[in-house]
C-alpha positions, -999 to +999 in steps of 0.1 A: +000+000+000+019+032-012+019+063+013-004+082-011-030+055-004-027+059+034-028+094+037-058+095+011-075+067+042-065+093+066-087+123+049-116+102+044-112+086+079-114+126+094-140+134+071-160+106+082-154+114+121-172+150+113-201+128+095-209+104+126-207+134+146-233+150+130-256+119+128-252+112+163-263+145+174-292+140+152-300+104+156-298+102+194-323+075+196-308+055+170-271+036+179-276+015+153-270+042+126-237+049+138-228+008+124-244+014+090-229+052+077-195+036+076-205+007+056-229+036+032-198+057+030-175+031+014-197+021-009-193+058-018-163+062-022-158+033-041-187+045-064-166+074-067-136+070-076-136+040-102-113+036-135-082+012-140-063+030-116-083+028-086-074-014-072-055-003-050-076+023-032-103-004-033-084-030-021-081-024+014-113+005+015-128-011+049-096+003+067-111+037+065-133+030+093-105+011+117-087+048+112-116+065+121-124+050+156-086+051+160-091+089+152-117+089+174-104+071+209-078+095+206-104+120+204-122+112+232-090+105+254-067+130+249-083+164+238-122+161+257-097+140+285-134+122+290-118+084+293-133+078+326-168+080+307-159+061+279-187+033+271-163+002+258-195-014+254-206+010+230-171+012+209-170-029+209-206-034+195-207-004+173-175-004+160-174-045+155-206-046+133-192-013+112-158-033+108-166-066+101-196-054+076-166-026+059-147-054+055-169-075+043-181-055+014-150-046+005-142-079+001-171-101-017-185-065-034-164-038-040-133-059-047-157-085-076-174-055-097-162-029-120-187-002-103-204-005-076-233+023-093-259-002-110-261+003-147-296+009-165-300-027-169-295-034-134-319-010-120-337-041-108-313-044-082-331-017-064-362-040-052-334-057-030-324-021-017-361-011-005-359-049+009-330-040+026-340-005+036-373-024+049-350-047+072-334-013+086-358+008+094-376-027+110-343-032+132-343-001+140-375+000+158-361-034+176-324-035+182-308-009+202-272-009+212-274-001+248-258+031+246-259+061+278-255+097+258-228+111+273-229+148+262-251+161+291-254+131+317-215+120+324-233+085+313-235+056+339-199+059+344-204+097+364-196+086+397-160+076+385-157+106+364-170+128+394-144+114+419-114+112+397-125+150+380-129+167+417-095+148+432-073+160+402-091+194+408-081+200+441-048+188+440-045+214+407-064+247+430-070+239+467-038+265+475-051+290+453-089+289+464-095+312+488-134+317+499-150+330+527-173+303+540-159+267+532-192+252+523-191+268+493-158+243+482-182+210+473-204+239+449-172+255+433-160+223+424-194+205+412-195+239+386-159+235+374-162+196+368-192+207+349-177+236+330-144+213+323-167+191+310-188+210+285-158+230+276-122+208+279-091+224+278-081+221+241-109+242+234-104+270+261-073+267+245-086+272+212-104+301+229-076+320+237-060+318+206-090+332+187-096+361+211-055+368+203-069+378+171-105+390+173-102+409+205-137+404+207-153+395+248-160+359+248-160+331+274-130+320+291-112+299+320-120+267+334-151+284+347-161+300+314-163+334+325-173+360+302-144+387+298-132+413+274-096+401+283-077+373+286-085+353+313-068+318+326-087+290+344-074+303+376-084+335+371-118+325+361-118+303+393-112+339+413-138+354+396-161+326+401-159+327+434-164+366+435-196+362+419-210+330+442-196+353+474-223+379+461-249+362+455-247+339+487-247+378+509-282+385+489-299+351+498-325+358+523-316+341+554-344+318+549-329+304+516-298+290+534-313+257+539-313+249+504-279+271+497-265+254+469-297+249+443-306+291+451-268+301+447-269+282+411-302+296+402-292+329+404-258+322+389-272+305+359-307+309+354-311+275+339-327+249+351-312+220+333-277+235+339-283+234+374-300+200+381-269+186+363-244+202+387-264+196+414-264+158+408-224+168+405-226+187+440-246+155+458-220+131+445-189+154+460-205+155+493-208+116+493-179+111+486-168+138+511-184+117+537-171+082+534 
């Protein structure tokens, strides 16, 4: 396989990590899609590029995909840093089908036909597609993948996560937190596991860089402060904690009982947000307890 061929694997694998993105986002109820793209795409591509030239592009076409969940782990591990939430389940079942079924029609289709696009004369192939299409949408309404979305749950591996997340915090900022009243610590952290989490590193990162250029006020730090300047993540921890200060000396005294949900409605005004960081907060304090 010349180096062409593998770099020309490599652009196809990244452009069909942006693609099972996309469908993922919009076909949360349906795993099984996530199996089926790959094996649509190669056909594709095969489709695509045809002539005398192209064996050895087709030859080994079902490789795409083993690049892309490479691409992909790599992803997940070291630029979101989310490996404690990673569903192994998911990659194995997912992952195996979209291989073995790649591979498979590379092998016994793509590799035995001149063109995989049906001439006029075999148009009547396409009764098998809407049979096959008719299987699909049928195993679709039967077979799930068991599958936890991960993008706004931390998935059923959060406890993990939670722990690990709120240990490497501490050791990172415990000397340079400074707050009034301790109680607020458990809160503090629950919101920056939660803001670490929607927004990892490489893209505060990312962040900075583009404001370097733009100058225009956008959010920054760990804690995703808004801030015409440039802000770090301890810096944004400061100014968190400036802002939490505030609102906790406006409470009415008889909100103090239920501290932590009234501080994070009037810090974020949104529900969702803070039912999710209150399930963070809960988790902290059990563990804080043991």
């Amino acid at each position: 396989m010349s180096l062409i061929t593998i770099l020309t694997y490599i652009l196809f694998a990244i452009i069909l990590f942006f693609i099972l993105n996309y469908f993922d986002r919009a076909e949360k109820e349906n795993n099984l899609i996530h199996a089926v793209i790959p094996i649509v795409y190669e056909i594709l591509l095969a489709g695509i590029f045809t002539g005398e030239d192209s064996f050895s592009f087709h030859q080994n076409l079902f490789l795409i995909v083993i690049i892309e969940l490479v691409i992909r782990l790599y992803y997940v591990k070291y630029i979101l840093k989310r490996e404690d939430l990673m569903n192994s389940s998911f990659y194995l079942q997912i992952y195996g089908i979209s291989i073995v079924g790649c591979y498979l029609t590379n092998r016994y289709f793509i590799s035995e036909v001149a063109s995989v696009f049906p001439t006029a004369e075999e148009m009547k192939v396409g009764i098998w597609l809407l049979i096959l299409l008719f299987c699909y949408f049928t195993a679709k309404k039967h077979v799930h993948i068991q599958y936890k979305e991960q993008i706004s749950t931390f998935g059923e591996r959060k406890q993990e996560y939670i722990v690990v997340q709120y240990t490497r915090f501490k050791n990172m900022y415990q000397k340079d937190i400074k707050v009034k009243n301790k109680s607020l610590l458990p809160l503090l952290y629950a919101m920056m596991i939660y803001e670490n989490y929607k927004r990892p590193v490489f893209f505060r990162k990312l962040d900075a860089i583009t404001y370097r250029f733009t100058g225009k006020s956008k959010k920054m730090g760990i804690m995703q402060i808004s801030s015409p300047t440039e802000i770090d993540d301890k810096t944004s921890i400061k100014l968190a904690i400036k802002r939490l200060e505030k609102i906790e000396e406006e409470l009415p005294k008889k909100l103090k009982k239920i501290q932590a949900e009234s501080l994070l409605n009037s810090y974020y005004e949104d529900e969702k947000i803070v039912n999710q960081i209150l399930d963070i907060y809960q988790k902290i304090i059990e563990f804080d307890a043991l």
